[in-house]
N, C-alpha and C positions, 0 to 999 in steps of 0.2 A: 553206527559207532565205528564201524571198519574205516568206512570213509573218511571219517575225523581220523580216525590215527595217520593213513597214509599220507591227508594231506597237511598234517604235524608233521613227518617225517619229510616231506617233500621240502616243506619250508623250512626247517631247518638245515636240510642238504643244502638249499641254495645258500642259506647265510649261518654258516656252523659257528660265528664269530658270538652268536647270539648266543646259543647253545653254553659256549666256557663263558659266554658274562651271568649265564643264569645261572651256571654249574659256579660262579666264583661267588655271585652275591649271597646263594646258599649255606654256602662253606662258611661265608663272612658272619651272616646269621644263627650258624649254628657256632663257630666259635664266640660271637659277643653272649649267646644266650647262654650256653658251656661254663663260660668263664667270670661272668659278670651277673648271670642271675642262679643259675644251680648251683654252682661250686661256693657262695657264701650263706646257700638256704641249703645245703646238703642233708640236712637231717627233713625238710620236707619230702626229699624227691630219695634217700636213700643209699642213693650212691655215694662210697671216698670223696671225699675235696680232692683229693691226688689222682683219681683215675679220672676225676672230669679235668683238672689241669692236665693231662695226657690226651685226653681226649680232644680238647679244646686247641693243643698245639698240632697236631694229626690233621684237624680242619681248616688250623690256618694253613698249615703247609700245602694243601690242596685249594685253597684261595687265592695263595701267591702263584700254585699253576696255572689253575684256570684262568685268572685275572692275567698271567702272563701270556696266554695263548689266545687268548681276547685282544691284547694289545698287538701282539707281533702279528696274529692272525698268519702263521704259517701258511705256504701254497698248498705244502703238504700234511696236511691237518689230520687226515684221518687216524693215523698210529696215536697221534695226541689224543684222541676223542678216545681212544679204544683204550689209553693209560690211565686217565680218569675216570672211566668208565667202571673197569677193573680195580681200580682202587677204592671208587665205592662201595662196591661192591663187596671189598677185602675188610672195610670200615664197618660194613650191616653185619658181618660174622663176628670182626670185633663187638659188635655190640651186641649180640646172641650172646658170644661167651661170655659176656658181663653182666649179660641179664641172668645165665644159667648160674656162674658164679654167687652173684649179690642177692640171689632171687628171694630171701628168705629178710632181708635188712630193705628190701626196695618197696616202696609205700604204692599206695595205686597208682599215686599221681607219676611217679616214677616211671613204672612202667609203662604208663599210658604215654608219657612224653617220649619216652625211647622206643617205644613203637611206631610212632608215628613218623617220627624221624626217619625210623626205619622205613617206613613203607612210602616215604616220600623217596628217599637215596633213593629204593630200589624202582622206583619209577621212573626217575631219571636215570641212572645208567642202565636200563634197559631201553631206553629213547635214546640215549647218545649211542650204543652199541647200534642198535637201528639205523643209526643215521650214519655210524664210522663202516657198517658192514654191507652202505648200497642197498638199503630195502625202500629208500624215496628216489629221489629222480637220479635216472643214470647220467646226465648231462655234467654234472656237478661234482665240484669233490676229489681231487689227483691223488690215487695213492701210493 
């Protein structure tokens, strides 16, 4: 398994452009899913219609990064990898304290969607921090 991860992190050292297209199409998914399927069934999943319209605009704003650093594909990409990274990351807390907050009004299905959520962001910006902090090929990557 060790092997798989390194050579996930190698590849995506060489092409980090992939990296913010997968960190944009995510952000994209999770705001159409946010905004267009929870927030008008909110009494199934639990959570405010107002805090998933927050939520959902939080996502796009991290879509319009990603999806912009996909495009421009900076030389010097890594501080970019390491901002989205961390902002994910600042996104899975916001969603703890909204799961801690709502936890008592949140249906199973709820929680189990915001978990997962969860444990997908936190899988990727611990692969993008990987990849922006040099643990795949040292050849790659100007910071």
């Amino acid at each position: 398994m060790k092997i798989s991860i390194k050579s996930t992190i190698d590849f995506f050292s060489k092409v980090p452009s992939k990296l913010f297209l997968i960190d944009g199409l995510g952000a994209a998914m999770t705001t159409v899913s946010l905004f267009l399927v929870l927030r008008p069934y909110y009494t199934c999943f639990g959570m405010p219609a107002n805090v998933l319209t927050y939520l959902a605009a939080i996502a796009w704003v991290y879509c319009a990064y990603s999806m912009s650093c996909y495009f421009v594909q900076p030389d010097y990409w890594k501080p970019y990898l390491r901002i989205i990274a961390i902002s994910n990351f600042l996104y899975c807390i916001g969603i703890m304290a909204l799961l801690y907050t709502y936890y008592n009004a949140l249906t199973p299905i709820g929680v189990a969607y915001f978990s997962a959520e969860m444990l997908i962001i936190i899988f990727l910006a611990c692969l993008e921090l990987k990849v922006a902090n040099g643990f795949g090929s040292k050849k790659t990557g100007k910071s």
